[in-house]
C-alpha positions in Angstrom: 0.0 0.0 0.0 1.1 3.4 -0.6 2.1 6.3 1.7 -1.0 8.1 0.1 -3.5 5.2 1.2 -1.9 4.8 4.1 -2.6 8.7 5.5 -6.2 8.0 4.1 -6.5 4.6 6.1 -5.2 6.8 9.4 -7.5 9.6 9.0 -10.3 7.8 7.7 -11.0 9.5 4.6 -12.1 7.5 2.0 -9.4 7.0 -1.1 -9.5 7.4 -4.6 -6.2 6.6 -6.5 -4.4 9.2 -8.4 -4.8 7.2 -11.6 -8.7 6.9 -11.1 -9.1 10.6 -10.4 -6.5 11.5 -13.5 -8.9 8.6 -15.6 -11.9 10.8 -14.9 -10.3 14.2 -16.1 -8.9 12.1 -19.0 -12.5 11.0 -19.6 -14.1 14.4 -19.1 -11.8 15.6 -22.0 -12.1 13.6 -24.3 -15.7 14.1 -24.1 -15.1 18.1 -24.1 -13.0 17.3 -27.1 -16.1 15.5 -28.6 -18.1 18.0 -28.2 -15.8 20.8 -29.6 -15.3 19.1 -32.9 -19.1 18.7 -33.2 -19.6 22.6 -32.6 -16.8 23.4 -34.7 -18.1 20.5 -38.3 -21.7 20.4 -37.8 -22.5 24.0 -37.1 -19.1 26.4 -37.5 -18.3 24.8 -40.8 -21.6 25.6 -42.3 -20.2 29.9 -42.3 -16.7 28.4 -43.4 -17.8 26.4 -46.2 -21.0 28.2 -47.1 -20.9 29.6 -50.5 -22.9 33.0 -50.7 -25.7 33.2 -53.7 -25.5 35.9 -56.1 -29.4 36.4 -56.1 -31.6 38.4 -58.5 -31.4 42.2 -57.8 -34.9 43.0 -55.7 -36.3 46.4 -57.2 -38.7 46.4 -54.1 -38.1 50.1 -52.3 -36.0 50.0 -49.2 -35.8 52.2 -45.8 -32.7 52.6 -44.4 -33.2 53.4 -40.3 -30.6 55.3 -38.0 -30.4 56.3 -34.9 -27.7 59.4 -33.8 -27.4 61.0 -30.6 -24.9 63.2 -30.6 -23.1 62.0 -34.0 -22.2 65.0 -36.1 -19.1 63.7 -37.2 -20.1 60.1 -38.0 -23.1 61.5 -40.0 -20.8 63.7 -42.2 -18.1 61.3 -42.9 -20.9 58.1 -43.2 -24.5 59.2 -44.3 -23.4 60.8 -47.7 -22.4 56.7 -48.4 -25.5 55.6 -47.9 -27.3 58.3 -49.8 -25.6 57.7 -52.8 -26.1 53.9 -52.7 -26.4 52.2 -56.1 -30.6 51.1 -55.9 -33.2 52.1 -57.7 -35.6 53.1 -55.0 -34.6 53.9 -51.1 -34.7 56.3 -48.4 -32.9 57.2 -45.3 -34.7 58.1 -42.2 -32.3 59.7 -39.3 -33.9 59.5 -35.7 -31.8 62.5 -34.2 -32.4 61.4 -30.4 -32.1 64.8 -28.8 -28.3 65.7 -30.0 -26.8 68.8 -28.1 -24.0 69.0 -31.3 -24.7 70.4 -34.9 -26.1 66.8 -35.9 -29.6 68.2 -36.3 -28.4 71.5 -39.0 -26.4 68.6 -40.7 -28.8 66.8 -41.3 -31.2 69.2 -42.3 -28.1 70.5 -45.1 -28.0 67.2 -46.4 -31.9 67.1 -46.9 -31.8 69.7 -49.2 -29.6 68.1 -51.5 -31.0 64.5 -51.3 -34.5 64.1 -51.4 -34.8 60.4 -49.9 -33.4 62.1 -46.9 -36.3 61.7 -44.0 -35.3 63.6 -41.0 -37.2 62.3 -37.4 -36.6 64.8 -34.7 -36.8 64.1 -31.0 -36.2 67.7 -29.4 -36.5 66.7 -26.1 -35.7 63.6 -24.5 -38.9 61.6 -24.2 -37.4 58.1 -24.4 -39.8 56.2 -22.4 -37.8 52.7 -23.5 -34.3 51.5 -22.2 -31.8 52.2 -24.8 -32.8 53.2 -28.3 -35.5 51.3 -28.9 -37.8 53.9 -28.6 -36.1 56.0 -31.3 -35.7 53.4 -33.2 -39.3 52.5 -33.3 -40.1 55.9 -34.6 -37.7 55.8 -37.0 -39.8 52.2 -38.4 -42.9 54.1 -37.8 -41.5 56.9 -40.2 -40.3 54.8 -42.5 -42.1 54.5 -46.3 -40.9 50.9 -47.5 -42.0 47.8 -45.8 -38.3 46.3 -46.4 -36.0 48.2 -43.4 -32.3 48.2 -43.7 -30.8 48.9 -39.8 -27.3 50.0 -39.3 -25.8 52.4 -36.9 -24.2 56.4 -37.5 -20.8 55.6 -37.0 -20.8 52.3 -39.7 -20.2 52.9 -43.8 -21.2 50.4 -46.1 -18.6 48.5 -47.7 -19.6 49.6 -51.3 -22.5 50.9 -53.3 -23.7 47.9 -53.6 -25.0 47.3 -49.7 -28.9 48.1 -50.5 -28.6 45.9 -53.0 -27.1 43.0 -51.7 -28.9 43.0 -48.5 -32.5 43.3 -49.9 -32.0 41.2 -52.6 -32.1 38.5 -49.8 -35.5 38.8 -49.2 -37.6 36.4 -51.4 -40.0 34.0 -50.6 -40.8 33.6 -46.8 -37.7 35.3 -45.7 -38.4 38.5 -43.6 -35.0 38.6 -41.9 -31.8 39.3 -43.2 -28.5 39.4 -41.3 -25.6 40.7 -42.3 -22.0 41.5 -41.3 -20.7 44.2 -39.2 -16.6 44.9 -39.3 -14.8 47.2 -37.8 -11.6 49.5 -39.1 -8.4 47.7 -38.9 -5.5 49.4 -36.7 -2.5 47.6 -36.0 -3.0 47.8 -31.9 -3.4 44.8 -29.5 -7.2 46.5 -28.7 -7.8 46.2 -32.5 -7.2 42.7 -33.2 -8.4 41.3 -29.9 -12.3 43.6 -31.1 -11.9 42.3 -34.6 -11.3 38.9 -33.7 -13.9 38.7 -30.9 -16.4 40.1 -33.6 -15.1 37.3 -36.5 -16.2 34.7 -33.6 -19.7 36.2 -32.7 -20.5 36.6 -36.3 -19.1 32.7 -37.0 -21.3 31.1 -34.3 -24.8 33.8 -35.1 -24.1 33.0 -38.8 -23.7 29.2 -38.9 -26.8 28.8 -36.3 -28.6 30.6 -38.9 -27.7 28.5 -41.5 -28.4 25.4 -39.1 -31.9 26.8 -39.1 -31.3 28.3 -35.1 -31.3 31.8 -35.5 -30.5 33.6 -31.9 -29.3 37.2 -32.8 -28.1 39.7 -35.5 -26.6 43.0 -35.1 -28.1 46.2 -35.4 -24.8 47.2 -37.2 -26.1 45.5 -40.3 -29.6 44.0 -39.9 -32.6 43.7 -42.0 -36.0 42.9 -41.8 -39.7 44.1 -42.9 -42.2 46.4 -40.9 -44.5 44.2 -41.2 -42.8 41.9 -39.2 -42.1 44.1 -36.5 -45.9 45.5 -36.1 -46.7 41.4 -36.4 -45.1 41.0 -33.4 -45.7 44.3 -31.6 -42.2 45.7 -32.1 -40.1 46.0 -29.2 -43.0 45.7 -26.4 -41.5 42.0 -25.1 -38.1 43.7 -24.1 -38.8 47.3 -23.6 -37.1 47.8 -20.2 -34.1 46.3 -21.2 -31.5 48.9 -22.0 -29.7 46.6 -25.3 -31.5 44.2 -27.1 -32.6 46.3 -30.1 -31.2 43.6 -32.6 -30.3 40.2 -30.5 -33.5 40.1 -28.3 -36.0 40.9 -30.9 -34.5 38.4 -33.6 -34.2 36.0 -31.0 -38.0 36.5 -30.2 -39.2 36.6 -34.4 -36.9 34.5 -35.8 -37.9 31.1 -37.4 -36.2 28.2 -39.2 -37.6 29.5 -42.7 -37.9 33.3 -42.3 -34.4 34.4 -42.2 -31.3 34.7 -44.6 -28.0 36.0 -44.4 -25.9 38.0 -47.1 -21.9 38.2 -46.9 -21.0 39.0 -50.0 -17.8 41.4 -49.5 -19.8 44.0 -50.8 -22.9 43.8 -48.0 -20.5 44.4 -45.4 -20.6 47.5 -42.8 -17.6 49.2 -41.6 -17.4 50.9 -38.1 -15.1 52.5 -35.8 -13.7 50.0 -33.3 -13.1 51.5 -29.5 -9.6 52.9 -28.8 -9.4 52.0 -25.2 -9.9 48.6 -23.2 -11.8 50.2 -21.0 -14.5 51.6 -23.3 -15.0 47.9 -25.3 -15.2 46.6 -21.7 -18.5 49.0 -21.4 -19.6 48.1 -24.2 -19.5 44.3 -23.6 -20.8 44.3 -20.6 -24.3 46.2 -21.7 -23.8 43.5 -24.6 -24.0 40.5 -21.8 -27.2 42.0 -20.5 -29.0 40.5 -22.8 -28.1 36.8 -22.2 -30.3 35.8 -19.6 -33.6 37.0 -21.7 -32.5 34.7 -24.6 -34.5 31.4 -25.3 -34.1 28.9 -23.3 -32.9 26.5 -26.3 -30.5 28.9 -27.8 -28.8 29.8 -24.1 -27.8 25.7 -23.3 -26.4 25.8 -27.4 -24.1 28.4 -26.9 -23.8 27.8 -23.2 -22.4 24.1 -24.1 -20.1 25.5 -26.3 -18.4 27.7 -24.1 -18.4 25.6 -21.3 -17.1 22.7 -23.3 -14.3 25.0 -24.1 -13.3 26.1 -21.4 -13.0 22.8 -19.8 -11.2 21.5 -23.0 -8.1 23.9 -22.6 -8.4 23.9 -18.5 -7.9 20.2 -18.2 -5.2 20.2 -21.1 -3.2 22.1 -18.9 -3.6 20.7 -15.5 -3.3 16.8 -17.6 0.0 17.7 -19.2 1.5 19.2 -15.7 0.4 15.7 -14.1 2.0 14.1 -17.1 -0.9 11.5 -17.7 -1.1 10.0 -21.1 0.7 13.1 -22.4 0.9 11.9 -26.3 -2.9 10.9 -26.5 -3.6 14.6 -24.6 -1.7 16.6 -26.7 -2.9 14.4 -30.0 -6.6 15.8 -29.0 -5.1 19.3 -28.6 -3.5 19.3 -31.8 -6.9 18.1 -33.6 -8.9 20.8 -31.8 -6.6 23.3 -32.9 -6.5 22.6 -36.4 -9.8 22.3 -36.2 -10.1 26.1 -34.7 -7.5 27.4 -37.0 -9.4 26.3 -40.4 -12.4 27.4 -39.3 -11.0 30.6 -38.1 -9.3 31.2 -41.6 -12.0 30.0 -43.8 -14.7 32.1 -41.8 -11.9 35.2 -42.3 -12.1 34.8 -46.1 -15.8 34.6 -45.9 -16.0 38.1 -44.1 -13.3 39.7 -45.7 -11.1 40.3 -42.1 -7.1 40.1 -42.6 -4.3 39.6 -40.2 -5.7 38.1 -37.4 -5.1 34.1 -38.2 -2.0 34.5 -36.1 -3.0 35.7 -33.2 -6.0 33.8 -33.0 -5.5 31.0 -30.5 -4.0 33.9 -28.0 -7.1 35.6 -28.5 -9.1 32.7 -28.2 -7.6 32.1 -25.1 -7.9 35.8 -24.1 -11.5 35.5 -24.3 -12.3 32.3 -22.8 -11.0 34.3 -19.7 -12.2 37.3 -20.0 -16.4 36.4 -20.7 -16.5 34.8 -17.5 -14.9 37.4 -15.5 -16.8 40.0 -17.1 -20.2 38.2 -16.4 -19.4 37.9 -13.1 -18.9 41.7 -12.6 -22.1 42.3 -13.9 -23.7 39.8 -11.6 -22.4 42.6 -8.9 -22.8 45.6 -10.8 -25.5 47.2 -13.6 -23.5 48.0 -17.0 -23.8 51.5 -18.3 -26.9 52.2 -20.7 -26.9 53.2 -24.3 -26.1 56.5 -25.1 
């Protein structure tokens, strides 16, 4: 008998062998492992392998819909890009949510030259909703077309083309379309670690889509019809909650046959990225806000995955410092990350996103630490509210 059994016989605790306890983390990865490479070939695959339709152009009339509180200089360098979109019949309504800067005389320049320019006013700050839903929901109410186009006042589309590639999604029973929402590339750690984090949110909403379990879009790049919002009484479901303006009510409307997505380069939006940790911290955490309303379905599929990776990478260290079965350990480690990195790259081609392969499995790393610390400081503390 060993020392170890021997203290265990004197103090009566009961014993479990080293090898049995290292055989159950042993076991407990592989099945993590299992269940990463199903995440990453049944449903991530589908975005990295998916090959995007060049669909008949849609002459039906389009409303663009923004919100801007306080976004003079977004609106100058962005909205003229969206005006002169290449479609034959759109407008632009601009929900100016009470701005104190020059956004409202800007706007009101710009009208005079472009006549699809629709101009909604709030002069004083009656927004009865969390967030900018309310806003937003006049801006739907204003709009003309029953096909709406949602992005936000500091994104530019990718090319003239935008209009057109995202409504020419909508055909047959779709009434959703989500599209793709990048951000500026700057060679800073802060950059590549939001770009990269943004590449992974839009490979797991994307592929769940395409695996007919829509959760979320982004109000970035979003469209849907009117008549779909009114059907289901807008935003009433979620009012009180300060974000949610895209992931909530997609994840509430959504069906297996009513949504598409569109990632043709060309469809993109381009934003400006935070500058600061600090500031994409904020923002993250009024992002997080909105998990616990999600359906209950769609919170155990991502839940599973990030759990299941999490564990993965935990155990692979604490394994290979006990030394246990250290060529079968680190021949599942090496699958996994092959697996992550052609998934990663493939899904970067898709989206158009550079220079980040690389860094990747830092990042990856980065953020399986950093999501759970963050949801655990909002557990003690509320997140800051929109604008």
């Amino acid at each position: 008998m060993d020392t170890l059994a021997q203290i265990h016989m004197a103090m009566q605790i009961p014993y479990f062998p080293l090898e049995l306890f290292e055989q159950g983390l042993l076991l407990v990865y592989s099945l993590s492992f299992i269940v990463q490479m199903i995440y990453f070939w049944v449903f991530f695959s589908r975005l990295a392998f998916y090959k995007n339709r060049d669909d008949k152009i849609v002459d039906e009339s389009v409303s663009v819909v923004i919100c801007a509180k306080n976004e003079y200089y977004n609106l100058k360098r962005n909205l003229p890009l969206i005006l002169e979109q290449d479609h034959p019949s759109f407008e632009v309504v601009v929900v100016n949510d009470n701005s104190q800067d020059d956004s409202l005389e800007l706007l009101e320049e710009m009208a005079r030259e472009h006549s699809n320019l629709k101009i909604v006013n709030l002069s004083q700050d009656l927004n009865f909703f969390q967030g900018k839903k309310f806003p937003l929901s006049l801006g739907i109410k204003s709009a003309s077309n029953d096909i709406l186009l949602l992005t936000d006042a500091d994104c530019r589309p990718s090319s003239k083309d935008w209009i057109k590639n995202m409504s020419g999604k909508f055909r047959g029973e779709k009434e959703i379309v989500l599209g793709y929402g990048g951000y500026e590339r700057k060679r800073n750690l802060i950059n590549y670690i939001i770009r990269y984090e943004t590449i992974w949110v839009a490979i797991q909403y994307l592929s769940f889509s395409l695996a007919g379990r829509t959760y979320m879009g982004v109000g970035r790049n979003l469209a849907y019809s009117k008549s779909l919002f009114y059907r289901n009484k807008g935003f009433s479901s979620h009012y009180t909650v300060a974000s949610g303006d895209d992931d909530l009510f997609i994840n509430s409307v959504a069906t297996r046959k009513n949504v598409a997505i569109e990632i043709a380069h060309g469809s993109h939006t381009v934003s400006v990225p935070k500058t600061s940790f600090s500031s994409w911290i904020i923002q993250k955490r009024r992002h997080l806000t909105t998990w616990k309303y999600y359906r209950g379905r769609f919170k155990r599929l991502l839940g599973l995955w990030s759990v299941s990776q999490v564990i993965f990478l935990a155990l692979f260290v604490i394994l290979l410092s006990l030394g246990y079965n250290v060529i079968y350990i680190a021949g599942l480690f090496i699958l996994r990350f092959f697996s992550h990195l052609m998934i990663t790259k493939k899904s970067m081609n898709k989206l158009n996103e550079k220079e980040l392969l690389l860094i990747s499995p830092l990042a990856e790393l980065f953020l399986v630490i950093f999501y759970p610390v963050l949801s655990l400081v909002n557990m003690f503390s509320k997140a800051d509210k929109w604008k």
